[in-house]
ROVEXLUM-720156 format. One line per 5 residues: number of its first residue (from 1); their letters; for each residue x, y, z of C-alpha. Coordinates in steps of 0.001 Angstrom, whole numbers, plus 500000, padded with zeros to 6 digits. Example, Ala and Ser with C-alpha at 12.3 -4.5 7.8 and 13.67 -1.06 7.14 Angstrom:
<sites>
1) AS) 512300/495500/507800; 513670/498940/507140
</sites>
This chain:
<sites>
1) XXXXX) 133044/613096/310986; 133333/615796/308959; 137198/616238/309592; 137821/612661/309603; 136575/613065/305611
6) XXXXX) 138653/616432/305172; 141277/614787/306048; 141507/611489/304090; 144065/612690/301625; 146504/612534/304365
11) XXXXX) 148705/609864/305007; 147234/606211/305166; 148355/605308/308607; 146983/608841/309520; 143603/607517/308188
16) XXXXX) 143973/604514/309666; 144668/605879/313325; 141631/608390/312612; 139454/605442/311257; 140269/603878/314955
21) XXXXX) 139509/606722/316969; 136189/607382/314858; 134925/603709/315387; 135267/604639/319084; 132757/607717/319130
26) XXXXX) 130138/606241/316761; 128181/603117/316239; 129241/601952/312767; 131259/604055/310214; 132683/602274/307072
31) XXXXX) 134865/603452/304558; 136227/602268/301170; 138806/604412/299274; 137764/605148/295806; 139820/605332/292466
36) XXXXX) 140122/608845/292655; 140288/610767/289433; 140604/614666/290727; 138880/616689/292938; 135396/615053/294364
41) XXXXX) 135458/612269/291343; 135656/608225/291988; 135073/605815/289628; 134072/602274/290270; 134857/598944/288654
46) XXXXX) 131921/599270/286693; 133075/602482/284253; 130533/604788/286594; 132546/608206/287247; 130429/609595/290221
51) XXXXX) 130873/613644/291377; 129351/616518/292469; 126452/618408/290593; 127893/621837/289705; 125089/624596/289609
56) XXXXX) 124081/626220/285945; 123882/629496/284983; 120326/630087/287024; 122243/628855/290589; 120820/625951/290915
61) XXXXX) 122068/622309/290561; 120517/619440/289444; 121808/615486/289949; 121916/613595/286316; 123516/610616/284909
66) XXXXX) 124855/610482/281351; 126043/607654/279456; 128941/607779/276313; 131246/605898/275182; 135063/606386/272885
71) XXXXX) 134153/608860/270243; 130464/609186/271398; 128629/612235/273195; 126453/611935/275857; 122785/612489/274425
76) XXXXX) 123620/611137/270732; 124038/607660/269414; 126273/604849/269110; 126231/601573/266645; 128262/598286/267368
81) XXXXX) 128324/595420/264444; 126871/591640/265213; 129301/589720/266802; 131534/593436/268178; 131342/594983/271339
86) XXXXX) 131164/598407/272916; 132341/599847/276285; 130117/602151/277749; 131049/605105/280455; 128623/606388/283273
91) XXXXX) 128951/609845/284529; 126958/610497/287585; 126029/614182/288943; 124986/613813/292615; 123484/617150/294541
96) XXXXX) 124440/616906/298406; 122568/618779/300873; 125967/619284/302475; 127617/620911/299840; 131169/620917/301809
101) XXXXX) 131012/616619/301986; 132048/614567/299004; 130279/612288/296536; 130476/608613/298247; 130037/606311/295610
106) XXXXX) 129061/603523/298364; 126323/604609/298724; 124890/604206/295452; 123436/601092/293458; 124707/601029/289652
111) XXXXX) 123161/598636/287057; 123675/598298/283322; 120720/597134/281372; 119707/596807/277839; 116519/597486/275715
116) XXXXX) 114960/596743/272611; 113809/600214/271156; 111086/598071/268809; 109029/596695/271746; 108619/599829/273476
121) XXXXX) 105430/599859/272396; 104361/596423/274088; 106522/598054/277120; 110042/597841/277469; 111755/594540/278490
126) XXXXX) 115722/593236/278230; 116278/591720/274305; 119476/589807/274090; 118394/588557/270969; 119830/592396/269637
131) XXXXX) 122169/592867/272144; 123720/591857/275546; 124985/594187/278438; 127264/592961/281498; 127897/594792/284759
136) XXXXX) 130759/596585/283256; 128711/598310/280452; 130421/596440/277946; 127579/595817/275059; 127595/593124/272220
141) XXXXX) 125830/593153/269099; 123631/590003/268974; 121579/590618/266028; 120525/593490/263429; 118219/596223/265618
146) XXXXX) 117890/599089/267233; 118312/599187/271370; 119207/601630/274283; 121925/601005/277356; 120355/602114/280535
151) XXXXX) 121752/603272/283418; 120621/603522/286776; 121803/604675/289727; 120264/604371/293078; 120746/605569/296854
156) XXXXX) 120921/603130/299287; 119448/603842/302746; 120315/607528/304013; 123790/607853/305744; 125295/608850/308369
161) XXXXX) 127012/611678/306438; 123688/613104/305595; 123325/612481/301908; 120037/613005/300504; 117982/610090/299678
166) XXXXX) 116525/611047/296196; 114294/608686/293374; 116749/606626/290848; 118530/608338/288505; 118657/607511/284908
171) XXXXX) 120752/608099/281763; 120441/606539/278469; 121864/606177/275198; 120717/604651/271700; 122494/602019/269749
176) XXXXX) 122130/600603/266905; 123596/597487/266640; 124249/596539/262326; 125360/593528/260166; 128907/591806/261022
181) XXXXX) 131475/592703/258289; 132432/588974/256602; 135282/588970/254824; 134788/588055/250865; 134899/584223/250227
186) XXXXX) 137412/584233/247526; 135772/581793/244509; 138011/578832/243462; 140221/579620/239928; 138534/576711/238145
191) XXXXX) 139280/575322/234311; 137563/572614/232281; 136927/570865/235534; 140724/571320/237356; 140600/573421/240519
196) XXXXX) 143738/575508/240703; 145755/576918/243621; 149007/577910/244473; 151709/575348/245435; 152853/575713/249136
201) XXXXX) 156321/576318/249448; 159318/575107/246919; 156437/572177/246300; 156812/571442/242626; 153392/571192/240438
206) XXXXX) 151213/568476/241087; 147468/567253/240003; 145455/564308/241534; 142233/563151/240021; 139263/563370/242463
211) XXXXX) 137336/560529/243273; 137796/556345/242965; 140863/555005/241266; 138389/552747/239961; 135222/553811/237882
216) XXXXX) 132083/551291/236321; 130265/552810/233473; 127619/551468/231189; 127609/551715/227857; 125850/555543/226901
221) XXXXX) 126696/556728/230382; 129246/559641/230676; 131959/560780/233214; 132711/563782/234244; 136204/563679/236646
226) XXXXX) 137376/566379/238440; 140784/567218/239400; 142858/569869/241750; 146309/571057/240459; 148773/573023/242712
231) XXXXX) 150589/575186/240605; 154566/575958/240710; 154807/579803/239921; 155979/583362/241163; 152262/584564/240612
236) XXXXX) 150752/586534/242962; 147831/584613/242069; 146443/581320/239517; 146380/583370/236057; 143342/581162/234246
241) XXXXX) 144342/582229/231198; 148126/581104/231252; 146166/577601/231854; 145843/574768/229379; 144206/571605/230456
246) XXXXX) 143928/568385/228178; 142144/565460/229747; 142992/561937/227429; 141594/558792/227331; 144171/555356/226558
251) XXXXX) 141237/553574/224734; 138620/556230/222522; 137300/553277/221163; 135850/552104/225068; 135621/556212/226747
256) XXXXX) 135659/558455/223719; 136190/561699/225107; 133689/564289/224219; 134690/567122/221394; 132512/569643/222385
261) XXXXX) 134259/572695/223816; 131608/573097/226293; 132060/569908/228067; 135595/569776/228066; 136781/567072/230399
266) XXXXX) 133702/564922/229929; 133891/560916/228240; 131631/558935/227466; 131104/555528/227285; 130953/553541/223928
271) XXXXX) 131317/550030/224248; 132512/547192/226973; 136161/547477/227950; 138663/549346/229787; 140698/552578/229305
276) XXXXX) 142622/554823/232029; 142075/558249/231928; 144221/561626/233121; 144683/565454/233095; 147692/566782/231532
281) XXXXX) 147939/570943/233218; 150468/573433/231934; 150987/576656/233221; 152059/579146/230919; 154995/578645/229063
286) XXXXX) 157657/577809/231543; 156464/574351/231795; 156306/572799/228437; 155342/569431/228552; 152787/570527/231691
291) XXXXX) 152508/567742/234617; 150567/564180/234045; 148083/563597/236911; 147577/560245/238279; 145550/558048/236469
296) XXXXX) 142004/556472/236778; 140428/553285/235677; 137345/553171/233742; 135589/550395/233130; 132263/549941/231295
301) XXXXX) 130269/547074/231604; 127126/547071/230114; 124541/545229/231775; 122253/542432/230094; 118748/543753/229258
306) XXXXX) 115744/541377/231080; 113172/540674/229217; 110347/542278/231614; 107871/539471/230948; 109836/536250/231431
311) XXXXX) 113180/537473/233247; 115206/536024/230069; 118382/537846/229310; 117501/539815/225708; 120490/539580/223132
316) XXXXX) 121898/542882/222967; 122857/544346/219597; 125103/547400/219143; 126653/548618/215929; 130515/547262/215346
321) XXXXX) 131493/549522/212125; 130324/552085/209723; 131945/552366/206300; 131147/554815/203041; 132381/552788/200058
326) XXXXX) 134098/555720/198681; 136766/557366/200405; 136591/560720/198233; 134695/561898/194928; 134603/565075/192683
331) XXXXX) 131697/566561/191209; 130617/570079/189675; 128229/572658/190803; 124798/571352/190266; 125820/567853/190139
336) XXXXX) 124641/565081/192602; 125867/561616/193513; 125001/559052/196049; 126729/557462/198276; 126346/553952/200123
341) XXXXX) 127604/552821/203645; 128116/549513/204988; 126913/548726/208576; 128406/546032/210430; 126260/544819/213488
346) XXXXX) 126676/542166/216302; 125355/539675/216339; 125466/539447/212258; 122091/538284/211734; 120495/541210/214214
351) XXXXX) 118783/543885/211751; 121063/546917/210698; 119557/550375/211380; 119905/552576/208252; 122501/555461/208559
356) XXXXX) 122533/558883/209439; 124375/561702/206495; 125858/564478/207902; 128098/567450/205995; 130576/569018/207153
361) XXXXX) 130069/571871/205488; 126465/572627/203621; 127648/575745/202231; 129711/573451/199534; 127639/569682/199774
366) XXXXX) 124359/569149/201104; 123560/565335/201832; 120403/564155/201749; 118443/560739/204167; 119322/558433/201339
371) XXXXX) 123154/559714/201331; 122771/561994/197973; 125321/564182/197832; 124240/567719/195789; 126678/570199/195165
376) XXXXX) 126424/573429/195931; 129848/575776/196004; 133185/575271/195202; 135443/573715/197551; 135424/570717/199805
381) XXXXX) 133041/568799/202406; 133573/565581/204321; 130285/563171/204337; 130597/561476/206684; 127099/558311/207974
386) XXXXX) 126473/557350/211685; 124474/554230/212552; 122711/553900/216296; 121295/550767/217949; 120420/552301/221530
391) XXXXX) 123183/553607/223457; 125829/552181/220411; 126689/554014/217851; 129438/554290/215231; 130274/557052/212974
396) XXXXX) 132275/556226/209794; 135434/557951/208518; 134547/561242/205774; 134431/560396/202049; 135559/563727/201067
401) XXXXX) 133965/565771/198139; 135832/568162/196137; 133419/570738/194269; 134350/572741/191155; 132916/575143/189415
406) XXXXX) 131290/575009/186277; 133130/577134/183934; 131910/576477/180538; 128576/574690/179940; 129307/571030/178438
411) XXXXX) 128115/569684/175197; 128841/566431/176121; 126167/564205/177219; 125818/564695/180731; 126907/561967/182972
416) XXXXX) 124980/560705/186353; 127188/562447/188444; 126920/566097/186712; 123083/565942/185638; 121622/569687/185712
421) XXXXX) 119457/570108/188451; 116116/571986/187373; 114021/570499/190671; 113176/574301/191886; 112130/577565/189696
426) XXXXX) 113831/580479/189575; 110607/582736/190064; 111078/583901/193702; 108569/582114/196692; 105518/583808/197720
431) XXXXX) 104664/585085/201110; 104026/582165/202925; 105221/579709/200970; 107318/576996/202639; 110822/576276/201048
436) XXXXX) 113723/573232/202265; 117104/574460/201834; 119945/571857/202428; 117408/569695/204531; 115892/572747/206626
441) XXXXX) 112186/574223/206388; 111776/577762/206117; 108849/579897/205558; 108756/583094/203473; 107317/585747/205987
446) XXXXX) 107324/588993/203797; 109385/590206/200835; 112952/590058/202300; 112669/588012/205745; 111802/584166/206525
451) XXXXX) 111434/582419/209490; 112822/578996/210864; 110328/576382/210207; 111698/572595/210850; 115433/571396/211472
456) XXXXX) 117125/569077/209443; 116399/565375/210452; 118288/564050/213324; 120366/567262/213451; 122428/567423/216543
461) XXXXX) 124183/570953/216760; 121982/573327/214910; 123322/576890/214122; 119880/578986/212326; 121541/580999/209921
466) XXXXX) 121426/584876/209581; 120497/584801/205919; 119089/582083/203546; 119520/582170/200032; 115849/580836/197937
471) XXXXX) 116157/580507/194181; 119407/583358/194105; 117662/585559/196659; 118273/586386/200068; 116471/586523/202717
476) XXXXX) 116809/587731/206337; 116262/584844/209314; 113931/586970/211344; 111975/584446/213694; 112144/580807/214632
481) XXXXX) 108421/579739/214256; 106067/578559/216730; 106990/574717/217899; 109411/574857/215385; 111846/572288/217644
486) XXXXX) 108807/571322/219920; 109169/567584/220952; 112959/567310/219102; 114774/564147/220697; 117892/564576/218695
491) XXXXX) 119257/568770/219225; 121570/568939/221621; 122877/572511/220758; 121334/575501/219112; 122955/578923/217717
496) XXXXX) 120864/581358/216896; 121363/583535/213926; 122030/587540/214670; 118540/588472/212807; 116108/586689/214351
501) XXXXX) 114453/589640/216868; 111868/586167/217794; 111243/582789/219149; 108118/581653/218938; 105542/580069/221801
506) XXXXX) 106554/576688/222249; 109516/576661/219598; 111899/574509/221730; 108887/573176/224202; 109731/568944/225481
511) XXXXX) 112941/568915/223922; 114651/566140/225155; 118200/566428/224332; 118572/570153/224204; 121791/571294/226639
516) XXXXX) 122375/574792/225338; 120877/577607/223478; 122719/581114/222426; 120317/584023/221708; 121471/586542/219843
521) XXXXX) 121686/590907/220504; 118803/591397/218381; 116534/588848/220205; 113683/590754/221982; 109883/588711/221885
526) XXXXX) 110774/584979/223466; 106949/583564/223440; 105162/581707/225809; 106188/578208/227128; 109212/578333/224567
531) XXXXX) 112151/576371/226394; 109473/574692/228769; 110475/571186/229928; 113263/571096/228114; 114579/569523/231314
536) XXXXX) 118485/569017/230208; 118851/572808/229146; 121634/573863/231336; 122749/576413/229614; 121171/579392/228243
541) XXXXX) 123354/582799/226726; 121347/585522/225806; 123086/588415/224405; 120270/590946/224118; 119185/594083/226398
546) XXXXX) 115816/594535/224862; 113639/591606/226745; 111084/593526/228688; 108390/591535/231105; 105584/592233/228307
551) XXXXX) 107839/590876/225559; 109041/587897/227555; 105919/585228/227966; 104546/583252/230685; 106370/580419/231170
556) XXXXX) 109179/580711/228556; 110986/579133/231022; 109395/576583/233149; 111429/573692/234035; 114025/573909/232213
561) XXXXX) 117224/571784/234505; 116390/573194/237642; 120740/574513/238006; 120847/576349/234289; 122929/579052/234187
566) XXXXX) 121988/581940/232136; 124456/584491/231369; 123212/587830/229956; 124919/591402/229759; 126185/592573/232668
571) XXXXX) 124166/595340/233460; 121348/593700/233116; 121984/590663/234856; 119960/591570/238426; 116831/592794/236182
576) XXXXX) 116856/589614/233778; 116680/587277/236823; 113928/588883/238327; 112070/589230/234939; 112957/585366/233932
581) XXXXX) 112206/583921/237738; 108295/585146/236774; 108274/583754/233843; 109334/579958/234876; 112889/579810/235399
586) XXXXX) 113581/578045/238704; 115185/580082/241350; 118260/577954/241880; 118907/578768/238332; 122082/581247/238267
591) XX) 122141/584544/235914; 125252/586218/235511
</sites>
């Protein structure tokens, strides 16, 4: 037997005829060539290398298994992302009694198996929830852990060659297997509610309104359409700033569209009637009419109101027309006129609400409830008066007010519409003291700083001032007070001035309308349950870096719209949402 093995790197028909003669003298001899890799090695289909144990430096040799893989040592480590794969590589060491006989790799068991390194305390067991292992030694990552490859070699029954039959021998290596690498989900390039990507191709520019062709509104209700434009250029990528997008409406009078920068591409309904509406997207200035999208029909039909009680259809009655009787006036500095508007209603006989005054510019004319214009500063003002009936509501066009200045006091006998005021004293307010300026409350808080009280009556976009000026003094705007806007139905908007470091407990608590607030750098105390339940605040920009968790109170901002975003400074943008999440603000709300 022993030169039937010497002699197996003859020829294979010399094997053969050897094989033959072999089977002849004994029982049962079998044989399977091995993939050879050099002197005494074989390796099997399962990445096992099996050879002889050489002796160390004491003489002596000992049989081992070790277990690598590419770029990996036998004894260290190895990791493998979720979802990846490793091969693994078995090198066996086998000591032979005869040391002049070969390593026979038939005669040995090989299994790869897999272990979770965390339950080794509740003994070890297979986890393919880390990782999986298949008869090759190939391992995939599963799941985030830590685990070990195991492998094990064993000697079947004792052969006729006289190989040693010794306990299993096992080698091991650790792997940790860690988080898949996902590739970054690129955000869509989005504008005033038109999603923009590149054009495919020699495609020319296109963009298609989302959504029906068709749209029913009520009267009150608002749209907000979205759109996607493909965009014609040579652009690596969608520049957002090269993009202007101007949404239009065929019939203002039915879908006014809204003015307000911040909801750009949003209409809403005014009356019963029909109007199309489309995008119009231009891309830098290549294109300089931009591309027309498709259009959309809107129609809003205002359903009858049912009397609750008897089922009766109520008569509805919404406001047709608002007129000031005089386009434009003049006054001086000091002087005052009022002014009168006509409402026209439908039906005719239905009661007409009184209107609301508005200036477009305080710092020249203030207008009071009645519609008394006071002048203030030189220069000009529109006035313009708004009457409401539920979701109706008209606004009229400006009667425009020129100011001058007085330059030489008059002798003459003074006139209604240039009267001296003398309605407030010079002497300045004490602390404490309240004081309305053009239709706003403050209060005098010490001897150069007030705070907000009260907003003007049926304000809708309120900016708080930095300074004030009381009887030719001014004062800082350090604080809005406590429930200052608490319960408002009317603000939509608010700016805050750049000197207020406060906002008082409850100051904008239950109010109803209220979409967006702006803090300002200086802000630092916001007290407790201020924006709370202010349910339509979506939007909140705070500018500061001072707002600490013992300056921010408990529940400043409980449920506010449960998707606000609130952008703050950068840096502290991961702090802030931790800080605001305790003190109310829903955790789907985004900070940024």
């Amino acid at each position: 037997m022993k030169e039937l093995r010497m002699n197996l790197r003859g020829s294979w028909r010399r094997v053969l005829a050897m094989i033959t003669v072999a089977a002849m003298c004994f029982s049962v001899v079998s044989v399977t060539p091995a993939f050879a890799t050099g002197e005494g090695e074989a390796v099997t289909n399962n990445h096992v290398t099996f050879s002889k144990a050489e002796a160390g430096e004491d003489g002596t040799a000992t049989s081992e298994v070790k277990v690598s893989a590419e770029g990996v040592k036998p004894g260290s480590s190895a990791t493998v992302k979720v979802a990846g794969s490793l091969q693994l590589m078995g090198e066996v060491a086998i000591v032979l009694k005869d040391d002049s006989a070969d390593v026979n790799e038939e005669n040995y068991d090989v299994a790869w198996t897999i272990e979770d390194v965390a339950n080794e305390s509740e003994g070890t067991k297979t986890s393919e929830a880390t990782a999986t292992i298949d008869e090759n030694g190939l391992v995939t990552g599963v799941a985030e852990g830590n685990v070990k490859a195991i492998l094990t070699v064993t000697e079947k029954a004792q052969t006729a060659s006289g190989d040693a039959t010794t306990e299993p021998l096992v080698g091991e290596l650790a792997i940790e297997v860690t988080a898949e690498e996902k590739p970054p989900v690129e955000e869509p390039v989005k504008k005033d509610g038109v999603t923009l990507e590149k054009a495919e191709g020699d495609d020319a520019t296109s963009v298609t309104i989302n959504g029906d062709e068709t749209v029913t509104l009520a009267a009150g209700e608002t749209l907000e359409p979205t759109a996607l434009a493909k965009i014609k250029t040579n652009d690596a990528s969608i520049d957002k700033q090269k993009v202007t997008v101007a949404w239009s409406s065929s019939n203002p009078k039915v879908l006014k569209k809204c003015e307000d920068a911040e909801k750009a591409g949003t209409f809403e309904a005014v009356t019963d009637g029909e109007a199309k509406v489309k995008v119009n997207v231009k891309y830098g200035d290549s294109d300089t009419e931009g591309v027309d999208s498709n259009e959309i029909t809107v129609k809003v039909d205002t359903p009858p109101v049912v009397d609750p009680e008897d089922g009766d259809e109520k008569v509805v009655t919404t406001v047709e027309a608002v007129k000031i009787k005089k386009a434009a006036t003049e006054l001086t500095v000091g002087g005052t006129e009022r002014l009168t508007a006509e409402v026209t209603v439908s039906p005719t006989d239905a009661e007409k609400p009184a209107p609301e005054w508005h200036s477009s510019n305080e710092k020249v004319a203030t207008v009071a409830a009645d519609g008394t214009v006071k002048a203030i500063a030189a220069g000009k003002a529109n006035i313009t008066a708004t009457a409401k009936i539920g979701n109706s509501e008209k606004t009229s066009e400006p009667c425009v007010v020129t100011v001058k200045a007085k330059t030489v006091p008059s002798t003459d006998k003074p006139t209604e519409g240039n009267k001296p005021q003398n309605t407030t004293s010079n002497s300045a307010p004490k602390v404490g003291e309240k004081k309305v300026i053009a239709g706003v409350t403050y209060k005098v808080a010490k001897a150069n700083t007030v705070t907000y009280q009260k907003p003007k009556k049926n304000a809708k976009k309120v900016t708080i001032p930095a300074t004030v000026k009381i009887n030719g003094k001014t004062y800082k705007v350090t604080a809005v007070e406590k429930n200052a806007f608490k319960g408002n139905k009317k603000v939509k908007t608010v700016k805050v001035g750049k000197n207020v470091t406060t906002i008082g407990a409850g100051a904008f608590q239950n109010c109803g309308a209220l979409t967006t607030v702006t803090l300002p750098a200086k802000t630092k105390t916001i007290g407790k349950n201020a924006f709370a339940n202010s349910k339509k605040l979506k939007k909140i920009v705070i500018k500061s870096t001072k707002m600490t968790k013992k300056t921010i109170k408990n529940g400043a901002f409980k449920k506010v719209y449960k998707k606000a975003t609130v952008d703050v400074p950068n840096k502290k943008a991961k702090t802030y949402k931790k800080l605001f999440q305790k003190k109310g603000l829903p955790k789907a709300c985004k900070v940024k």
